[in-house]
Biopython code that builds the backbone (N, CA, C, O; Angstrom):
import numpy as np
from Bio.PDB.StructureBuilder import StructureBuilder

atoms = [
    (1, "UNK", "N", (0.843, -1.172, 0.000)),
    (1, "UNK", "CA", (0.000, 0.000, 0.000)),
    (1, "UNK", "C", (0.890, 1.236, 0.000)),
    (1, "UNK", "O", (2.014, 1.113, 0.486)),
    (2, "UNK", "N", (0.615, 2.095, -0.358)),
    (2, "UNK", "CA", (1.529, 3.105, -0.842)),
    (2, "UNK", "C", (1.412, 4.302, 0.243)),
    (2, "UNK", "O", (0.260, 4.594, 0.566)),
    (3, "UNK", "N", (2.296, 4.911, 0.746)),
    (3, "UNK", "CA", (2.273, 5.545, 1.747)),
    (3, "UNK", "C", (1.761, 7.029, 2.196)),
    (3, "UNK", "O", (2.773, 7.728, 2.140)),
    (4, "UNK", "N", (0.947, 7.626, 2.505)),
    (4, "UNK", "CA", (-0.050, 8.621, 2.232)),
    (4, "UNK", "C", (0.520, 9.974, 2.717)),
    (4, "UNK", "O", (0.175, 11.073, 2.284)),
    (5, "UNK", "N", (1.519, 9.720, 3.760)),
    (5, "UNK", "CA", (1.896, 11.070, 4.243)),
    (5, "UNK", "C", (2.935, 11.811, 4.045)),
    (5, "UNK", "O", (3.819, 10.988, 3.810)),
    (6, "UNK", "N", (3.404, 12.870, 3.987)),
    (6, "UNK", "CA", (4.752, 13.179, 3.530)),
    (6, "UNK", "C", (6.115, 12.823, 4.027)),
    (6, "UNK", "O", (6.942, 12.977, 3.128)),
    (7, "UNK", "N", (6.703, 12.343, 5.298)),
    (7, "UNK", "CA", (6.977, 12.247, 5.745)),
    (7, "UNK", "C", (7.281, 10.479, 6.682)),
    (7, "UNK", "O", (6.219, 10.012, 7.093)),
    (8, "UNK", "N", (8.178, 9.850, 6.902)),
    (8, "UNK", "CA", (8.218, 8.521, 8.078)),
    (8, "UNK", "C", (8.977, 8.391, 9.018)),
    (8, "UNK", "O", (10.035, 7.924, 8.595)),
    (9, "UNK", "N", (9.002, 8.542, 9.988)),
    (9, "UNK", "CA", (9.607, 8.357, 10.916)),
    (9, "UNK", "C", (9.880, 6.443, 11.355)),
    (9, "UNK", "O", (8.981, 5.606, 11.275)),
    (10, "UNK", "N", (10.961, 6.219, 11.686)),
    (10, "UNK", "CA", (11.680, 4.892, 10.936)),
    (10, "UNK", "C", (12.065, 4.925, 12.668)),
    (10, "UNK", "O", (13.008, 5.645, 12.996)),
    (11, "UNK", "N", (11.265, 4.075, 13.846)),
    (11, "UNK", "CA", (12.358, 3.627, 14.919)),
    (11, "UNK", "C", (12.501, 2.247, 14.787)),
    (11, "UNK", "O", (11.588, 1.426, 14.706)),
    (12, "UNK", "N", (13.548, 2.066, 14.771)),
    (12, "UNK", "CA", (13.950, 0.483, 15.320)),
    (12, "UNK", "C", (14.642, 0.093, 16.832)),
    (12, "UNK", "O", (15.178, 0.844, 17.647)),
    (13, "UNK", "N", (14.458, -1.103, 16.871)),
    (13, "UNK", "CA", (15.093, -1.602, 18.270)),
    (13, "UNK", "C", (15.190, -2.888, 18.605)),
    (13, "UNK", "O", (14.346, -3.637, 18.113)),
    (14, "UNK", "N", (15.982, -3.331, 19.299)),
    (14, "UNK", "CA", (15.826, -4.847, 19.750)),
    (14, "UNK", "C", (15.605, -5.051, 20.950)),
    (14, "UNK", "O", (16.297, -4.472, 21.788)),
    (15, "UNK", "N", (14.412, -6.073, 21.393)),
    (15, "UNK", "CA", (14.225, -6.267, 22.779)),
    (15, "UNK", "C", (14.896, -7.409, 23.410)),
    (15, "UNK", "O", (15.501, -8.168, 22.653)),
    (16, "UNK", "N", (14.893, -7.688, 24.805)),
    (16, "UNK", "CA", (15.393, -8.897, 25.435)),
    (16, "UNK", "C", (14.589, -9.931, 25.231)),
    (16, "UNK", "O", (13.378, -9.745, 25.357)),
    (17, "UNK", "N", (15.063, -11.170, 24.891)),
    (17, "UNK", "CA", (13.702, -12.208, 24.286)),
    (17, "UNK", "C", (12.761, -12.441, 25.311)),
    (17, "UNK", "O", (11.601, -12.526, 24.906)),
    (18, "UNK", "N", (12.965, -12.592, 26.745)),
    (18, "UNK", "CA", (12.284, -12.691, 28.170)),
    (18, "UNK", "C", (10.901, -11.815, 27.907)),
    (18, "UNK", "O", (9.765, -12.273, 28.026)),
    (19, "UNK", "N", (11.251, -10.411, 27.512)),
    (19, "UNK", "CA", (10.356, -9.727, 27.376)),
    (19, "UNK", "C", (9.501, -9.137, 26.059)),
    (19, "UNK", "O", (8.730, -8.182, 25.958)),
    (20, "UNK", "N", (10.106, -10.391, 24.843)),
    (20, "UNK", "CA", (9.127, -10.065, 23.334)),
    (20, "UNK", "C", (7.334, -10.191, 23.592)),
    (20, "UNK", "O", (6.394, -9.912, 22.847)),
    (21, "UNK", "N", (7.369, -10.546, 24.496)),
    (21, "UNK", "CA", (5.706, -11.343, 24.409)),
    (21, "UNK", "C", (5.058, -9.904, 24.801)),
    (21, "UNK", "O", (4.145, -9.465, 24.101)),
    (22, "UNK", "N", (5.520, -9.188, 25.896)),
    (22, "UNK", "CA", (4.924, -8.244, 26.625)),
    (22, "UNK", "C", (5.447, -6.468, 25.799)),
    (22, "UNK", "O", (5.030, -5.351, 26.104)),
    (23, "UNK", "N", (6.301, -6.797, 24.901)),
    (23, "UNK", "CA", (6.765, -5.848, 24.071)),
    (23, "UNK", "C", (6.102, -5.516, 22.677)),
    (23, "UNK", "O", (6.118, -4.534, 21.934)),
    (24, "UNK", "N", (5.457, -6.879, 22.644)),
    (24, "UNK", "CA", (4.546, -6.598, 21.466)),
    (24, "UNK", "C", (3.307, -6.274, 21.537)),
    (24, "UNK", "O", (2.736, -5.514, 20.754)),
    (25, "UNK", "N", (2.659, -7.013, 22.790)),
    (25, "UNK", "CA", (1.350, -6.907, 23.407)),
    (25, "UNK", "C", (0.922, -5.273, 23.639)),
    (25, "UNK", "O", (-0.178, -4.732, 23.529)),
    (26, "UNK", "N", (2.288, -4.700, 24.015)),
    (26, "UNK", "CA", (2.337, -3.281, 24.733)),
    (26, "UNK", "C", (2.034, -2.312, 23.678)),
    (26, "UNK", "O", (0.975, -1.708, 23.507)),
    (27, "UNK", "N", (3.384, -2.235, 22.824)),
    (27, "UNK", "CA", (3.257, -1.618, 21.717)),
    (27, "UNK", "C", (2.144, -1.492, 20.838)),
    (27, "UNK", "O", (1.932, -0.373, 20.372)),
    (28, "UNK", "N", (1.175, -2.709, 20.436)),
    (28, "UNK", "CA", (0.226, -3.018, 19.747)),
    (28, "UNK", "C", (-1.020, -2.381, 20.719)),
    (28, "UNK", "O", (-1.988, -1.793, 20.237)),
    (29, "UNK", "N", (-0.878, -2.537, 21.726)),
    (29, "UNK", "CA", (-2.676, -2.274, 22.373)),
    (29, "UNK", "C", (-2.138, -0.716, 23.076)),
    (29, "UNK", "O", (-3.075, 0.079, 23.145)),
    (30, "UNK", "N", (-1.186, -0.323, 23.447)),
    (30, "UNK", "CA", (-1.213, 0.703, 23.898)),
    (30, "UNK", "C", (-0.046, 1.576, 22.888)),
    (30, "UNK", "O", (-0.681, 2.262, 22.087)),
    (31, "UNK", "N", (1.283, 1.721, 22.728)),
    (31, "UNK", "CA", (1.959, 2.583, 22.467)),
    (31, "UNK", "C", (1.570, 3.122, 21.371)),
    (31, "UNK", "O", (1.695, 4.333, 21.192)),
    (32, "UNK", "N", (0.960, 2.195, 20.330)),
    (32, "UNK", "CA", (0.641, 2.671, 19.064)),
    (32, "UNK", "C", (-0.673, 3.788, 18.828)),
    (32, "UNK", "O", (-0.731, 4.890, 18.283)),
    (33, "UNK", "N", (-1.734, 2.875, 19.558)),
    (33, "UNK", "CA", (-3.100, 3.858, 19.944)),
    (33, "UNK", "C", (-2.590, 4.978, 20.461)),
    (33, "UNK", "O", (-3.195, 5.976, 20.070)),
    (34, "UNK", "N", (-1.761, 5.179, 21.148)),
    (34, "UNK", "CA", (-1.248, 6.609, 22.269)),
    (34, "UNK", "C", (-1.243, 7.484, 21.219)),
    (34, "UNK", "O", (-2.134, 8.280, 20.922)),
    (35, "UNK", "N", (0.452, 7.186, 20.330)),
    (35, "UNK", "CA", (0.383, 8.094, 19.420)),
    (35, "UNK", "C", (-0.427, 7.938, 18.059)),
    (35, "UNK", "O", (-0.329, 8.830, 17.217)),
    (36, "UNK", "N", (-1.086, 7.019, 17.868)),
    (36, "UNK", "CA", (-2.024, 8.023, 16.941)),
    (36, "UNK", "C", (-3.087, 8.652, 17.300)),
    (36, "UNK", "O", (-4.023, 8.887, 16.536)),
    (37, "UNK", "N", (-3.034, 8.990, 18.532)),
    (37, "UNK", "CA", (-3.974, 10.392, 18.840)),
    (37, "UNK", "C", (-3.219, 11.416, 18.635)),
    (37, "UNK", "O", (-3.702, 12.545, 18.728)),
    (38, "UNK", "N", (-1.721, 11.197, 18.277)),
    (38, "UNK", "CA", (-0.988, 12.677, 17.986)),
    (38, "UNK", "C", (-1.534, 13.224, 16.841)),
    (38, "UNK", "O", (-1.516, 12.613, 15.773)),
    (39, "UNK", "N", (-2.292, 14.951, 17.045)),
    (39, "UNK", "CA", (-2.650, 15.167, 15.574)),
    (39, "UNK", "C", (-1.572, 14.828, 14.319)),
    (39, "UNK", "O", (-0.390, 14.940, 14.644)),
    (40, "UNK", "N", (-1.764, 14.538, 13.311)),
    (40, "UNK", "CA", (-0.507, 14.536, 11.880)),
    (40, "UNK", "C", (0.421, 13.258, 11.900)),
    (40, "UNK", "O", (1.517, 13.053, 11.377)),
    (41, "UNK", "N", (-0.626, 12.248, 12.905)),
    (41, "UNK", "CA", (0.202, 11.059, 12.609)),
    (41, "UNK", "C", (-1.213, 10.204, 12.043)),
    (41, "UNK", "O", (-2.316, 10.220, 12.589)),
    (42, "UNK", "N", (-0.942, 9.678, 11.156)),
    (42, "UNK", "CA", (-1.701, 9.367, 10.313)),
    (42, "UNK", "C", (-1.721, 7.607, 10.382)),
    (42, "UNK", "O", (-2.826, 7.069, 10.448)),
    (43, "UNK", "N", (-0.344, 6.656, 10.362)),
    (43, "UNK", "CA", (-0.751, 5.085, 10.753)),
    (43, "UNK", "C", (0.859, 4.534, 11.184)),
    (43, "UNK", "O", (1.966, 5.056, 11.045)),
    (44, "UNK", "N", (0.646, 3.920, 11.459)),
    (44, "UNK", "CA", (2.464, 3.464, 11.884)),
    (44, "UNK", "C", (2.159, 1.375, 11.606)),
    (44, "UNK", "O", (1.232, 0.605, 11.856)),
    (45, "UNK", "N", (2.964, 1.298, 11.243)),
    (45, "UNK", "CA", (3.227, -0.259, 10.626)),
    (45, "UNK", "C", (4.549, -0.442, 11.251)),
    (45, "UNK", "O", (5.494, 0.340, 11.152)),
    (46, "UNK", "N", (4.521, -1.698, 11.992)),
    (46, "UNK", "CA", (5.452, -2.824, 12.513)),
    (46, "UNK", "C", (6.002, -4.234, 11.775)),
    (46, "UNK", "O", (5.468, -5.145, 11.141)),
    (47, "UNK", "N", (7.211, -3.941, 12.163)),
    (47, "UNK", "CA", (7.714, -5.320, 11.736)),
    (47, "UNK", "C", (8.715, -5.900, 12.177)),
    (47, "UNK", "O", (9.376, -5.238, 12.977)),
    (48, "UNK", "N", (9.103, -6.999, 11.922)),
    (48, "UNK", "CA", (10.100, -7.850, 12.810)),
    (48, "UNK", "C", (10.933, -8.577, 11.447)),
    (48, "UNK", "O", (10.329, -9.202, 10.575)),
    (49, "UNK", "N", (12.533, -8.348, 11.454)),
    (49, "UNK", "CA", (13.138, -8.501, 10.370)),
    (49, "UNK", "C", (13.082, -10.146, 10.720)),
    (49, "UNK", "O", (12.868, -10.680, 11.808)),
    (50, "UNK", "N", (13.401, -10.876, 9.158)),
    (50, "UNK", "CA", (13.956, -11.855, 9.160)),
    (50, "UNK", "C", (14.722, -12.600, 7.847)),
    (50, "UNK", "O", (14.523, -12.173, 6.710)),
    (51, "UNK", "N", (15.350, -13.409, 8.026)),
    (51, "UNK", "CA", (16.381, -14.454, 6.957)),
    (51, "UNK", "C", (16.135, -14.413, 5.704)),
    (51, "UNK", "O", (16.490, -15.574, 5.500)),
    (52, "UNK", "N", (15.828, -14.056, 4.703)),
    (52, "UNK", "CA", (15.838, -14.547, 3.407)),
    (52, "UNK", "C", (16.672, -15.144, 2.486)),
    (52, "UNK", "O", (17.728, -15.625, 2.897)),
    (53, "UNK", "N", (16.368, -15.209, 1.211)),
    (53, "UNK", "CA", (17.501, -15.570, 0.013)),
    (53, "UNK", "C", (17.038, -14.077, -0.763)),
    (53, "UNK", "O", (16.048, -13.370, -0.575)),
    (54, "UNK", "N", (18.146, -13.936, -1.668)),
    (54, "UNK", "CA", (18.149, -12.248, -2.134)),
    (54, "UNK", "C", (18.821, -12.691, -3.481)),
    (54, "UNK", "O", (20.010, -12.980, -3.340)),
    (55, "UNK", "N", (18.304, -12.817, -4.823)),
    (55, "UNK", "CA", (18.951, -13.289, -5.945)),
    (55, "UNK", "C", (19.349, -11.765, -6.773)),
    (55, "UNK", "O", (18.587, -10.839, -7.054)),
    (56, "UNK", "N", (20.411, -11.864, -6.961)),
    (56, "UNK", "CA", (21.058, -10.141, -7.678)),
    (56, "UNK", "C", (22.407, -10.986, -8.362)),
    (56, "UNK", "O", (22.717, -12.091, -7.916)),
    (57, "UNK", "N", (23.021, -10.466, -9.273)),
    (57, "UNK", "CA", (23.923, -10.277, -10.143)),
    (57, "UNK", "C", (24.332, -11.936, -10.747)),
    (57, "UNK", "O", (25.455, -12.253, -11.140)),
    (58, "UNK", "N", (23.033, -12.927, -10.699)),
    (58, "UNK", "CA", (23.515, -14.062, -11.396)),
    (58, "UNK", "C", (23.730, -15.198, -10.001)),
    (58, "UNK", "O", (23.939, -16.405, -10.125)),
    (59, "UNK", "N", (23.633, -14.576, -8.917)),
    (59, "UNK", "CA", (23.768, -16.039, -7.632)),
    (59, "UNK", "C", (22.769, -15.407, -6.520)),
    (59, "UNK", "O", (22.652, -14.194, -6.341)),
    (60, "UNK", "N", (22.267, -16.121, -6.005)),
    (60, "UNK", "CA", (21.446, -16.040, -4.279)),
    (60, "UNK", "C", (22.115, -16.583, -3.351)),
    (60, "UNK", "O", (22.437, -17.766, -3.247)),
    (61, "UNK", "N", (22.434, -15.303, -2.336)),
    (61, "UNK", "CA", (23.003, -15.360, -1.316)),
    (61, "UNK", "C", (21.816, -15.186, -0.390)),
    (61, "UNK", "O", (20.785, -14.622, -0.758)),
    (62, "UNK", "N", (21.998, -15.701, 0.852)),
    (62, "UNK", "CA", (21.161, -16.068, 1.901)),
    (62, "UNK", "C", (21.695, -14.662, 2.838)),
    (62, "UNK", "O", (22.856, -14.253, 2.860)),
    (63, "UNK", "N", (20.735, -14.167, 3.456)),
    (63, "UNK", "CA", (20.916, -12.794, 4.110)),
    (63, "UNK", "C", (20.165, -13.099, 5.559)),
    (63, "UNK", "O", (18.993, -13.454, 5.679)),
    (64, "UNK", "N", (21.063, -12.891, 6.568)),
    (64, "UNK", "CA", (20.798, -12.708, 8.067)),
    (64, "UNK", "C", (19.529, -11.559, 8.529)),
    (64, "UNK", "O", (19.480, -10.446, 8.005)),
    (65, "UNK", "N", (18.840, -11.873, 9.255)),
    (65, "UNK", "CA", (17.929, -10.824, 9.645)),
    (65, "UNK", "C", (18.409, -9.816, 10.377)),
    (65, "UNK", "O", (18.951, -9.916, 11.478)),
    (66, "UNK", "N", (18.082, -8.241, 9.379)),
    (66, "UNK", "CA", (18.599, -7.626, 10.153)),
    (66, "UNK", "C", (18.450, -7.030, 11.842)),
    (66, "UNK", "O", (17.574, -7.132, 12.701)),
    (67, "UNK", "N", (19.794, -6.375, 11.777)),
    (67, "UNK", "CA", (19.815, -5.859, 13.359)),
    (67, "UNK", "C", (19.983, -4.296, 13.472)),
    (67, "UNK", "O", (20.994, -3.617, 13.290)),
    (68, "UNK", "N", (18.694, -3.915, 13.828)),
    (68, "UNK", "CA", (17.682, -4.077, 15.063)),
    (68, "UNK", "C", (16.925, -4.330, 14.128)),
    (68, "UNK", "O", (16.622, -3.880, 13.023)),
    (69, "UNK", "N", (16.437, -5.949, 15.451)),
    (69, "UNK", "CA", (15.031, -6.700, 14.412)),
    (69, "UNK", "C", (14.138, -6.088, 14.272)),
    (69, "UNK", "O", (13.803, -6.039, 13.088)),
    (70, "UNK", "N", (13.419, -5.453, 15.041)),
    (70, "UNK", "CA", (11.879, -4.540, 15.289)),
    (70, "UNK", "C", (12.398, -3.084, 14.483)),
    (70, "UNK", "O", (13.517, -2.577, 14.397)),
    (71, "UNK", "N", (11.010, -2.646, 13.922)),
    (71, "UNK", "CA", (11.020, -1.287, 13.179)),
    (71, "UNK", "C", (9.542, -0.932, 13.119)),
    (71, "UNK", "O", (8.596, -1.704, 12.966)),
    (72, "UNK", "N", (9.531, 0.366, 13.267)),
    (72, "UNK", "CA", (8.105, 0.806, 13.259)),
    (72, "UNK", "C", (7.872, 1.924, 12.196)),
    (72, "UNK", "O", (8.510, 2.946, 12.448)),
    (73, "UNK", "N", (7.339, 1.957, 11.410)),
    (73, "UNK", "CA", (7.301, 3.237, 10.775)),
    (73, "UNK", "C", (6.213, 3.865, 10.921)),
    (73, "UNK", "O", (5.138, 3.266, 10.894)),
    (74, "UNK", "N", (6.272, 4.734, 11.039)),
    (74, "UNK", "CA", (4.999, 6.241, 11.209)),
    (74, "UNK", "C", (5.020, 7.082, 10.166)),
    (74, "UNK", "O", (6.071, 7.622, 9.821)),
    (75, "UNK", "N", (3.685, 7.320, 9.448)),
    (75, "UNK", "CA", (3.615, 8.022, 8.760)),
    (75, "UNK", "C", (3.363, 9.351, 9.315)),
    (75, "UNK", "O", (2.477, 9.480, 10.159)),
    (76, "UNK", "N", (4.103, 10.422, 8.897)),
    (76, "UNK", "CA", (3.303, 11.758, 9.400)),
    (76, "UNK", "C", (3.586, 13.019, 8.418)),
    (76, "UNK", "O", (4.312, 13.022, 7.425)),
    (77, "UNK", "N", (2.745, 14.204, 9.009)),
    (77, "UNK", "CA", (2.747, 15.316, 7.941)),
    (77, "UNK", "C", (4.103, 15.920, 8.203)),
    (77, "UNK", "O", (4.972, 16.014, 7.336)),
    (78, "UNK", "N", (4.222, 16.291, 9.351)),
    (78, "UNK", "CA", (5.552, 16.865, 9.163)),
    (78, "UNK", "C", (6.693, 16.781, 10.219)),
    (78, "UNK", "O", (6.416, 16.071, 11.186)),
    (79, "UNK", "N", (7.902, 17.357, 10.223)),
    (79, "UNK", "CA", (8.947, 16.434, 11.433)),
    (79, "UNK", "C", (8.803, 17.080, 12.488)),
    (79, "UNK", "O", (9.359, 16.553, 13.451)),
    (80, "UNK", "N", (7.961, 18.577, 12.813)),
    (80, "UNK", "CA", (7.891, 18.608, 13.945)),
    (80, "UNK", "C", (6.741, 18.402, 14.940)),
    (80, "UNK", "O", (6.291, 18.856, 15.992)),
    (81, "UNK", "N", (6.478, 17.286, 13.842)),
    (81, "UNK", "CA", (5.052, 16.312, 15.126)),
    (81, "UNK", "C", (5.882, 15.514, 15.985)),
    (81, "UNK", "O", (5.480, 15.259, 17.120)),
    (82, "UNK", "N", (7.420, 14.927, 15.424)),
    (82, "UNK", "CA", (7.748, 14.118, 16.905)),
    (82, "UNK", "C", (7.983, 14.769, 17.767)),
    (82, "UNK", "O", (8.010, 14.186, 18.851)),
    (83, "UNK", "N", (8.317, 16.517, 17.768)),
    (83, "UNK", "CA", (8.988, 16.824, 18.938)),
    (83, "UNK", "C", (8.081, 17.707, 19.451)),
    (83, "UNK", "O", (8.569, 18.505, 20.252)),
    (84, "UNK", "N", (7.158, 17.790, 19.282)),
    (84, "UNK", "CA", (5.442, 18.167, 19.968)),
    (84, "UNK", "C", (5.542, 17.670, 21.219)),
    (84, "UNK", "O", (6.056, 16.614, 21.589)),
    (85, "UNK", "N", (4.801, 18.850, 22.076)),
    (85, "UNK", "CA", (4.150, 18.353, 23.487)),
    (85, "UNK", "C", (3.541, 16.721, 23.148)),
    (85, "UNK", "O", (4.056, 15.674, 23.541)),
    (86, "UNK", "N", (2.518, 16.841, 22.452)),
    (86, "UNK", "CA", (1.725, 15.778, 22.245)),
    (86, "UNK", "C", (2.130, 14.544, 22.251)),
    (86, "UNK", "O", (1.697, 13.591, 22.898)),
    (87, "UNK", "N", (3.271, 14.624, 21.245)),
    (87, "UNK", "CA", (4.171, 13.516, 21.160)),
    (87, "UNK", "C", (4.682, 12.854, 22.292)),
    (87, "UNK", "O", (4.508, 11.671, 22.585)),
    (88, "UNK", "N", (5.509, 13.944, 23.079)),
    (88, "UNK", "CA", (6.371, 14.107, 24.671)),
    (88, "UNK", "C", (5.523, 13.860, 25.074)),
    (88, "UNK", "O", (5.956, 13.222, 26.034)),
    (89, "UNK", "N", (4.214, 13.812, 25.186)),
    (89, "UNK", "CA", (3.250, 13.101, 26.224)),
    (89, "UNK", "C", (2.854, 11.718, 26.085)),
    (89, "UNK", "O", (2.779, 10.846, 26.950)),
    (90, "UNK", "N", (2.595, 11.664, 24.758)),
    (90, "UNK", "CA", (2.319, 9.966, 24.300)),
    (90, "UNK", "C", (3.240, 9.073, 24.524)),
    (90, "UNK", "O", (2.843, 7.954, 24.851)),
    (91, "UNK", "N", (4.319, 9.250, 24.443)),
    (91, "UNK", "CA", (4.980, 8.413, 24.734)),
    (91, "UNK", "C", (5.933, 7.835, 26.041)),
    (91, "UNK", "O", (6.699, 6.892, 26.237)),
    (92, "UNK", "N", (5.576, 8.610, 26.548)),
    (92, "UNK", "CA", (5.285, 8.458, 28.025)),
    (92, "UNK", "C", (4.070, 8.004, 28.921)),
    (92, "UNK", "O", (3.864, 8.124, 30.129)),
    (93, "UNK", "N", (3.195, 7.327, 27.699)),
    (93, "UNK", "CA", (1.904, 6.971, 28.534)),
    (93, "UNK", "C", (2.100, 5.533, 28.534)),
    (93, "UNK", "O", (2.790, 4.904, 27.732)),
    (94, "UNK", "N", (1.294, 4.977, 29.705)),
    (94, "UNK", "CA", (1.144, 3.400, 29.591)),
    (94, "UNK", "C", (2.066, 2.854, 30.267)),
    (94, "UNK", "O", (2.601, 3.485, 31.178)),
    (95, "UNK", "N", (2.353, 1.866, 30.031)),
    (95, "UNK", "CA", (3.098, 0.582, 30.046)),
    (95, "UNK", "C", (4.673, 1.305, 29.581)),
    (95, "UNK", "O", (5.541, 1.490, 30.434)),
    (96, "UNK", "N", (4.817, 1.563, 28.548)),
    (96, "UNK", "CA", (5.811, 1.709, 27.979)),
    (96, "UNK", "C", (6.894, 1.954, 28.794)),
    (96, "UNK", "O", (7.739, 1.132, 29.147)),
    (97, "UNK", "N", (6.805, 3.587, 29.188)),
    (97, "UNK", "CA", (8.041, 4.339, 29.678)),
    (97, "UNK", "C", (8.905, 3.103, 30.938)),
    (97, "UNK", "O", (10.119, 2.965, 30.790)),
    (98, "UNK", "N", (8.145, 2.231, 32.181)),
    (98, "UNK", "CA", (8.657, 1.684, 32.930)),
    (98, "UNK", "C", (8.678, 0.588, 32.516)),
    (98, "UNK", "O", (9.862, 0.332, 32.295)),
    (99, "UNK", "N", (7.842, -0.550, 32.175)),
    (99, "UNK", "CA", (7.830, -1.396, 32.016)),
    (99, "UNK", "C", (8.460, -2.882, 30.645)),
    (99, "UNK", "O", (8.580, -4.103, 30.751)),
    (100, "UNK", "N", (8.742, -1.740, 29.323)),
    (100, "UNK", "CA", (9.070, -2.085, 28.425)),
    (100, "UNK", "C", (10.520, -1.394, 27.879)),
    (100, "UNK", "O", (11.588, -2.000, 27.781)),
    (101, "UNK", "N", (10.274, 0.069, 27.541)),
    (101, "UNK", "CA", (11.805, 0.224, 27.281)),
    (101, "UNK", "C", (12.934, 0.189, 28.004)),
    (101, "UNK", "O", (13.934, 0.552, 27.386)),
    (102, "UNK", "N", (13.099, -0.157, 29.201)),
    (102, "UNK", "CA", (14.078, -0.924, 29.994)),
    (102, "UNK", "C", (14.876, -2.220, 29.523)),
    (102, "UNK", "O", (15.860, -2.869, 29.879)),
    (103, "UNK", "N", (13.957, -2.234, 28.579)),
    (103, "UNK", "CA", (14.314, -4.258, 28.178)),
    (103, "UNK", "C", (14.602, -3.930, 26.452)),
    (103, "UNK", "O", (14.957, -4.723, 25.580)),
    (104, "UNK", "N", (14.312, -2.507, 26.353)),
    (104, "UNK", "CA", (15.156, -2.215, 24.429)),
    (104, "UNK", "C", (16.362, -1.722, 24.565)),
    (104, "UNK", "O", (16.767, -1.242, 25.624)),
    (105, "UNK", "N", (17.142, -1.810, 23.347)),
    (105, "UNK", "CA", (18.655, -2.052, 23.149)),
    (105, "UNK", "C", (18.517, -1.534, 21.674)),
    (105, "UNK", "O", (17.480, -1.645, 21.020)),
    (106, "UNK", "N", (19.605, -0.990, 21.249)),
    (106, "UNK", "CA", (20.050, -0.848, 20.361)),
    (106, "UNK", "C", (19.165, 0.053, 19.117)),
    (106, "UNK", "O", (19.154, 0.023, 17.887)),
    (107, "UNK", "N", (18.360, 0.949, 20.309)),
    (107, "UNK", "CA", (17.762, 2.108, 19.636)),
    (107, "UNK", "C", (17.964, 3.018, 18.593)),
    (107, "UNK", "O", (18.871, 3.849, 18.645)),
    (108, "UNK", "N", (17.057, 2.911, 17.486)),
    (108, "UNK", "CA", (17.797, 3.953, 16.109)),
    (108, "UNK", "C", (16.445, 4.739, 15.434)),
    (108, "UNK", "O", (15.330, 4.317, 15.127)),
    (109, "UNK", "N", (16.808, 5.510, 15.386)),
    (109, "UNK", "CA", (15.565, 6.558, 14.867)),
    (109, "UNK", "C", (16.107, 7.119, 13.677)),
    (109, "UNK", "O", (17.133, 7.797, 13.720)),
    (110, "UNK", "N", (15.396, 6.850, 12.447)),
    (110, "UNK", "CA", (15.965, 8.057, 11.355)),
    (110, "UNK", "C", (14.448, 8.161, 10.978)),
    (110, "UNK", "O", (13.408, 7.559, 11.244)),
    (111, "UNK", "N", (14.972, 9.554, 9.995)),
    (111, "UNK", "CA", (13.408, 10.517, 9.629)),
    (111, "UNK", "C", (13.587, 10.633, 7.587)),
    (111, "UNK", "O", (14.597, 10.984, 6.977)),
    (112, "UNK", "N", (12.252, 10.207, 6.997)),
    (112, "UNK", "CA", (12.630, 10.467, 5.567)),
    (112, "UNK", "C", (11.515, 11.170, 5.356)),
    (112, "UNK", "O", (10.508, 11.204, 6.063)),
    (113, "UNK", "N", (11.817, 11.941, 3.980)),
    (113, "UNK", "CA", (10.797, 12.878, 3.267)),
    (113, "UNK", "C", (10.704, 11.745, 2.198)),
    (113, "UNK", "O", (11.631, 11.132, 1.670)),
    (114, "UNK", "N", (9.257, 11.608, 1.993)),
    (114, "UNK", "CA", (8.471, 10.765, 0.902)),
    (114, "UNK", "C", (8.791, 11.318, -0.134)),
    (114, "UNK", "O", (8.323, 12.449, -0.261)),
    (115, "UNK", "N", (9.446, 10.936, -0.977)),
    (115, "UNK", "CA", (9.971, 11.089, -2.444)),
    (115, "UNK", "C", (8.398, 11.431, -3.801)),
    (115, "UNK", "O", (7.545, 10.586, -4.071)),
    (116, "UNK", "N", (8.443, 12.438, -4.221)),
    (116, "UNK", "CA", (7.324, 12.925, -5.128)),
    (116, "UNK", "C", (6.234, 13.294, -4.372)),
    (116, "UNK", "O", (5.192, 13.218, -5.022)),
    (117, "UNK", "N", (6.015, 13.873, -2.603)),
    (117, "UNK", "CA", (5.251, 14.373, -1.959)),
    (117, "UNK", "C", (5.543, 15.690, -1.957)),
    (117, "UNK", "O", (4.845, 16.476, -1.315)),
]
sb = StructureBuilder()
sb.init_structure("model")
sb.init_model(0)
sb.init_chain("A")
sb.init_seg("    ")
for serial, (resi, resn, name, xyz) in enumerate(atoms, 1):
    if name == "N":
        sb.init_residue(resn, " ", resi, " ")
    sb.init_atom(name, np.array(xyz, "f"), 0.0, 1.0, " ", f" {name:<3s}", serial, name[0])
structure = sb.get_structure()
């Protein structure tokens, strides 16, 4: 599906395996609902890397899942919806702030402008 907003905000991370069950549960029923009550965030899609085969220049090489497995992308209008009160509040709600990012590692945030928006 083709991506509607101008803008994605790209976090990734890896959790401790002890705590994948309650990291996904979290994220999915609460962190995500939080912020999309931020006005100008429009949908955020999750995923969890893994192994493939990748055929390019005449051979298939087998490719490791990357690291950081987890990635979330957010669509939004513009870059200074992450650094909004709103934002600073959402994500600090719930479960999250104590209970889950304690147990993420290897935190990476980059920001892209949607190409022909």
């Amino acid at each position: 599906m083709p991506v509607a907003s101008r803008y994605l905000l790209c976090v990734s991370m890896d959790v401790d395996p002890e705590y994948e069950d309650l990291f996904n549960e979290v994220y999915d029923t609460e962190h995500v609902p939080n912020l999309m009550r931020v006005d100008g965030v429009h949908s955020v899609t999750r995923a969890r890397s893994e192994p493939f085969a990748f055929a390019m220049g005449g051979e298939v090489r087998q490719i490791d899942a990357a690291v950081p497995r987890y990635v979330a992308m957010y669509e939004v209008d513009d870059p200074s919806i992450v650094s909004s009160d709103a934002w600073a509040t959402a994500v600090e709600q719930g479960r999250w702030p104590g209970q889950v990012r304690p147990h993420t590692s290897n935190r990476s945030h980059a920001f892209y402008r949607v190409l022909g928006s």
